[in-house]
C-alpha positions in Angstrom: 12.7 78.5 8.8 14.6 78.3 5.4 16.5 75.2 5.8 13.2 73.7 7.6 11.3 74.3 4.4 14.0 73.1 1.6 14.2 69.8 3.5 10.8 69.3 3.3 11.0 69.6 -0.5 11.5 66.1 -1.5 8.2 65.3 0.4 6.1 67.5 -1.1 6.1 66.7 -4.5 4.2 63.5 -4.8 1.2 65.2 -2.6 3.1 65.3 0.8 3.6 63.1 3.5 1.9 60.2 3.6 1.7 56.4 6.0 0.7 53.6 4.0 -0.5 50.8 5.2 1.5 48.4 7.4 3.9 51.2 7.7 6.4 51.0 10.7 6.9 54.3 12.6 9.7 54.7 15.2 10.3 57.8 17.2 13.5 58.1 18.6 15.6 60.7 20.5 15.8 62.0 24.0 13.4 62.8 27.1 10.8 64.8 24.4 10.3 61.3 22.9 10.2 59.1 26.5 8.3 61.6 28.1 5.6 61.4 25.4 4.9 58.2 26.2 1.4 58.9 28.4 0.2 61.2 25.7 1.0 59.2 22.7 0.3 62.7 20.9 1.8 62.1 17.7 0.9 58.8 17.4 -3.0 59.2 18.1 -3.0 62.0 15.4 -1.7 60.3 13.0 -3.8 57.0 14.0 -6.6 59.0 13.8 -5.5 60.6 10.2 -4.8 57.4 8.5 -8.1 55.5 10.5 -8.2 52.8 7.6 -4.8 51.9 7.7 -2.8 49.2 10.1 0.1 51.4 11.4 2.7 50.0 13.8 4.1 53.4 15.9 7.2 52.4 18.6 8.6 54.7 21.3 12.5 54.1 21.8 13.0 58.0 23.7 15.5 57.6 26.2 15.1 60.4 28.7 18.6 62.3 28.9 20.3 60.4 25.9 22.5 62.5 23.2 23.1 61.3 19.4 25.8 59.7 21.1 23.5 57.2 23.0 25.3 57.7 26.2 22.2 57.2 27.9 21.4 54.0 26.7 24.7 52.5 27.9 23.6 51.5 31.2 26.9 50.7 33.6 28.2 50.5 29.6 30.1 52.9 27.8 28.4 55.0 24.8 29.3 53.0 21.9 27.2 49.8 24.1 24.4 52.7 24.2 24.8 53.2 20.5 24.9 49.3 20.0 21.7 49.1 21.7 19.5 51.1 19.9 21.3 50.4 16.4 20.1 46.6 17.6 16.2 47.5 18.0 16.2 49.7 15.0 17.6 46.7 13.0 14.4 44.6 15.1 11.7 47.0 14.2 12.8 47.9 10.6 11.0 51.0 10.7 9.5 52.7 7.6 9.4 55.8 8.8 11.7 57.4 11.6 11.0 60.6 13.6 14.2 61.5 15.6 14.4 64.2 18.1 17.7 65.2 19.1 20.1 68.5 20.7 18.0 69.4 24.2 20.6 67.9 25.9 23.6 68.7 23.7 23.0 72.5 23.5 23.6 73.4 26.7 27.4 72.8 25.8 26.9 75.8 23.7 28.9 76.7 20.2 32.4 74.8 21.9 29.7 71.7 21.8 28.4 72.1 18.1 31.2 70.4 15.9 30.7 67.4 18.5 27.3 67.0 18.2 27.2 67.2 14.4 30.2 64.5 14.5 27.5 62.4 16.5 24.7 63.8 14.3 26.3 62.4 11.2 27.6 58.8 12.4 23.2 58.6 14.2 21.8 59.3 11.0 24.3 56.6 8.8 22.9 53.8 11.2 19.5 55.3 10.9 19.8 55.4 6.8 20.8 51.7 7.2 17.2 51.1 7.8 16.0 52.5 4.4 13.1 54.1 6.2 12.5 58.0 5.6 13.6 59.8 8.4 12.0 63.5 9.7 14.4 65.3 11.9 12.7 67.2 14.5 14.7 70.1 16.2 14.1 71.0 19.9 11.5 73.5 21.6 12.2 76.9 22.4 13.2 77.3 26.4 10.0 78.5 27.5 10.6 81.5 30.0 8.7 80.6 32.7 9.6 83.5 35.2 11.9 83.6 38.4 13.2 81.7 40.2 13.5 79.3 37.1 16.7 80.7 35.0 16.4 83.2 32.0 16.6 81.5 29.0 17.6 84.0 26.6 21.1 82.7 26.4 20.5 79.1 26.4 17.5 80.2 23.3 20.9 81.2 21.1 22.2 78.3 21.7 19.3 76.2 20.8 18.9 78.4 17.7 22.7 77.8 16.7 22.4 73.8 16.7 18.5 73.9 15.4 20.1 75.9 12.4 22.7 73.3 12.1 20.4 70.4 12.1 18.5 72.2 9.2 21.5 72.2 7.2 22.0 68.8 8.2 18.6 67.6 6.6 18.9 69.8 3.9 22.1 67.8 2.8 20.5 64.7 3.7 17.0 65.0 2.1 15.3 64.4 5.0 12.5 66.2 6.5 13.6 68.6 8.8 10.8 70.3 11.5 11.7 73.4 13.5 9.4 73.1 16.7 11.4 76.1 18.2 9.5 78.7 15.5 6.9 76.6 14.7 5.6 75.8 18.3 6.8 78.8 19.9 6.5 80.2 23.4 3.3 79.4 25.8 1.7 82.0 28.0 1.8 82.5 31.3 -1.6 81.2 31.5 -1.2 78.4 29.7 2.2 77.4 29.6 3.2 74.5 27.0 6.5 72.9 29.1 6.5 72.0 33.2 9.8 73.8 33.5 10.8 75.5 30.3 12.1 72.6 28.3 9.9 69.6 29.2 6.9 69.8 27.5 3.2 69.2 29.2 0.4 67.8 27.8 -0.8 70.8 25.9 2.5 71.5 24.6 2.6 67.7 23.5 -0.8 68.1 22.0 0.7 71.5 20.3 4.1 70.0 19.1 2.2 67.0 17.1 -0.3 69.1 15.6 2.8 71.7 14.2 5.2 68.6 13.3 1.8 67.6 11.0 1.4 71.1 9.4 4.9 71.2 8.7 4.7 67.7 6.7 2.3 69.4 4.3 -1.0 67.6 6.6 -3.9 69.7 6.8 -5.2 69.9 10.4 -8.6 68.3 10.8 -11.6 70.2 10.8 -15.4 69.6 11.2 -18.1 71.8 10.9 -21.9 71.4 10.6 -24.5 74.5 9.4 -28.0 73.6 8.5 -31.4 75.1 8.6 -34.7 74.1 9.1 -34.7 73.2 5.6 -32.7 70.7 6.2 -30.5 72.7 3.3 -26.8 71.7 5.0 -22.7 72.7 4.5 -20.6 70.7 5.9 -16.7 69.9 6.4 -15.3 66.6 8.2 -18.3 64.9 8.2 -21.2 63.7 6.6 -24.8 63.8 7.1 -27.9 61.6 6.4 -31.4 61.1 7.5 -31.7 64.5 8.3 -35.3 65.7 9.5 -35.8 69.8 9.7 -38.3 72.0 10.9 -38.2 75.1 12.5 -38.6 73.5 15.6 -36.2 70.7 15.8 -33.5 69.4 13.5 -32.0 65.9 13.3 -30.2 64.3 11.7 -27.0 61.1 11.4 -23.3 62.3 10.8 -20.3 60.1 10.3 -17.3 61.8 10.8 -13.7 61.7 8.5 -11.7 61.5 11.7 -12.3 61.1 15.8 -12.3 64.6 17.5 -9.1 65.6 19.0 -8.1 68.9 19.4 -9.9 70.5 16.6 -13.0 72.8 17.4 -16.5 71.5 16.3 -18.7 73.7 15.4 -22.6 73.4 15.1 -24.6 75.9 13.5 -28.2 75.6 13.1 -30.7 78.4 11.2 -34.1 79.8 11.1 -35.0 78.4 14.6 -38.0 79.8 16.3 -37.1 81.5 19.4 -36.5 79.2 22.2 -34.0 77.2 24.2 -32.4 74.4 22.9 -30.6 71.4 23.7 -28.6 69.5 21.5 -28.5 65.7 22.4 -26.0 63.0 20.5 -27.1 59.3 20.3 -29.7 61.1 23.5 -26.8 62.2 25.5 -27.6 65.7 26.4 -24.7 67.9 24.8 -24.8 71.6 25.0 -27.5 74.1 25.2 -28.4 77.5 23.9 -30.3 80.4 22.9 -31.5 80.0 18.5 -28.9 82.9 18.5 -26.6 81.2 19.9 -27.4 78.0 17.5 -27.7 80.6 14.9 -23.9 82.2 15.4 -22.6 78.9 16.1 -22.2 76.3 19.2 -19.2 74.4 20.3 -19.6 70.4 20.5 -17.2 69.6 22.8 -17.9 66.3 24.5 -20.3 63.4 23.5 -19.9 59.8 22.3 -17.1 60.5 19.5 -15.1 62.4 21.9 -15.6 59.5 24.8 -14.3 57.5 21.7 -11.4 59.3 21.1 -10.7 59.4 25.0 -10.9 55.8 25.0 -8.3 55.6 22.0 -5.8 58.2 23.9 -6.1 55.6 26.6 -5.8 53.0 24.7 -2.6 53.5 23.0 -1.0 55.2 25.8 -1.6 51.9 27.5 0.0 49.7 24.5 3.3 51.8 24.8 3.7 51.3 28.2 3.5 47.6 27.5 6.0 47.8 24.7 8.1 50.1 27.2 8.0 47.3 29.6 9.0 44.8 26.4 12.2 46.4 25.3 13.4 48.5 28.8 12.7 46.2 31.6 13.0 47.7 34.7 15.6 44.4 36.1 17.6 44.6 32.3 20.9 44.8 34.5 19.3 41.3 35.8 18.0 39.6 33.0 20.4 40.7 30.0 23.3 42.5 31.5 26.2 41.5 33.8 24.0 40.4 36.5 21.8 38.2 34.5 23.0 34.9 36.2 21.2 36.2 39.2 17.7 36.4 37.3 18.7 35.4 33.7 16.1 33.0 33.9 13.2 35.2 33.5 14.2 36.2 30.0 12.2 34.3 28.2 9.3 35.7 30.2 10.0 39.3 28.2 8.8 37.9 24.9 5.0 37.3 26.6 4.8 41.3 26.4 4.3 40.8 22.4 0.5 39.3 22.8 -0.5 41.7 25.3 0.7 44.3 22.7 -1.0 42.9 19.7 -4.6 42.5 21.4 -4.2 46.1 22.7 -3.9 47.2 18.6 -6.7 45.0 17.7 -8.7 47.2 20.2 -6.7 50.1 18.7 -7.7 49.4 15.4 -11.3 49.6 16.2 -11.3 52.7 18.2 -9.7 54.8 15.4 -12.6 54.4 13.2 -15.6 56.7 13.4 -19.2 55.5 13.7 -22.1 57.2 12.7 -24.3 59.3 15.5 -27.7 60.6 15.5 -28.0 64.3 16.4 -31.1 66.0 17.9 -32.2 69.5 18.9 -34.8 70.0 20.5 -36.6 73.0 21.7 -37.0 73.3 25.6 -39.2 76.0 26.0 
């Protein structure tokens, strides 16, 4: 964690990471990054953190690639692989880059190391051609996942022998360096974060954004609502108005700083006469309980805001399939490569991906802003 913390020294000064507005965010690296592509989890946090700024995020993972961008080389060699991404980098002109490298290298063990770093160093002087900041994000612990899946204790060494190399890497650099091995850790049998011990699953995705924010300095969201019958209120994350109190039923509007995500929502609601009650949002029954129950504290984990923030997952997942479909056609080989004079014609039909992709972040740009909701509860009996 030492190198992870130095590199993440020349961020911190000015008050931390930060997106501005029109800022350009690629994230780039192996099959962590392409694999992240129907969970956008990253991405949706940060849209979500930054709601009143225009933010363009592009996926260019490449499931099995190395810094040496072998797997981009199609029926090329590596330095075509290379080519091609150094030729969409140059496209997109990112301001910000997140690249997540050395799955695939480790398993070559220490013989592997110096290699990798050669192919570290000649990545990240492409990458610095850009002039956008770049955060270096290591790879996940192999999650032990039990027989007959191998025991990773062996292959975890490894894994910590290039992460501690990459570290040194950013250190020397000044970029941002993120160690999801310590910082993410293992899952639980119950809940496991990866689908085989290195692949991550949605929870792990969901996990592994929320840690690469908390090690940039970003304070997690968080929302919490307790008032009495007063209508005498603390609150964090949102902020309330018209609020109506007695010791019967409370109401009142909230608008929230950011969409719900993963963060737990707490209600808690005082000096209620004994009785069930049911919380409604914009008269969408919620969650019920007991006024101890309201009095300790309620989860609010569904309603309106979180259907919004459904719709925004959906939303952006959608948008970077389309932009997968604009830069990595399935028929490349066909349209660009050697076999293009057998359907070379259709390239000009790629560039017609580029509407479809700006109207989906219109709608994006919509749904990452909170509206305001009217809370009730009632007593049932």
């Amino acid at each position: 964690m030492t190198f992870a913390l130095l590199a993440l020294v020349a961020l911190t000064p000015q008050g931390g990471f930060e997106l501005k507005d029109g800022d350009r965010v690629a994230l780039i690296g192996n099959t962590y990054a392409e694999r992240d592509l129907p969970h956008s989890a990253l991405e949706i946090r940060l849209t979500a953190r930054y709601k009143d700024r225009n933010l363009q995020f592009r996926n260019l993972g490449w499931s099995g690639d190395t810094v040496w961008c072998d797997a981009r080389a199609g029926f090329g060699k590596a330095q075509d692989g290379f080519n091609h991404l150094a030729k969409h980098v140059a496209e997109l002109r990112p301001t910000t880059i997140f690249l997540a490298y050395g799955m695939n290298e480790s398993f070559e063990g220490e013989k592997g190391l110096a290699r990798f770093l050669e192919g570290l160093d000649r990545l990240l002087d492409m990458l610095e051609a850009s002039r956008g900041r770049i955060v270096m994000i290591s790879p996940v612990r192999h999650e032990d996942l039990g027989r007959p899946l191998p025991d990773p204790s062996a292959h975890n060494k490894d894994l910590r022998l290039y992460i501690d190399a990459m570290a040194k890497v950013a250190a020397k650099r000044g970029h941002a360096f993120v160690d999801l091995f310590e910082l993410l850790g293992p899952g639980t049998k119950e809940e496991p974060l990866t689908e085989n011990g290195i692949h991550l699953n949605g929870r792990g995705y969901r996990k592994a954004a929320a840690a690469i924010e908390k090690a940039l300095g970003l304070a997690p969201p968080a929302w919490h609502v307790e008032i009495d019958s007063l209508g005498q209120s603390n609150t964090g994350g949102t902020a309330l108005s018209e609020i109506a109190a007695s010791t019967s039923s409370i109401r009142f509007t909230a608008l929230d700083g950011t969409l719900p995500l993963d963060e737990e929502r707490i209600l808690k609601v005082t000096s209620l006469n004994a009785g069930l009650y049911t919380l409604k949002i914009d008269g969408q029954a919620v969650v019920s309980g007991t006024e101890s129950q309201w009095r300790s504290g309620l989860p609010v984990t569904r309603g309106p805001a979180h259907e919004q923030a459904a719709k925004l997952r959906e939303t952006t997942a959608a948008k970077n399939f389309q932009y997968f479909n604009r830069w990595r056609p399935q028929n490349e080989t066909y349209i660009f490569g050697f076999r293009k004079k057998e359907q070379g014609h259709l390239a000009p039909e790629i560039p017609q991906f580029d509407p479809i992709i700006e109207k989906m972040e219109a709608e994006i740009a919509k749904l990452r802003v909170p509206v305001a909701h009217t809370f009730a509860l009632e007593r049932e009996k």
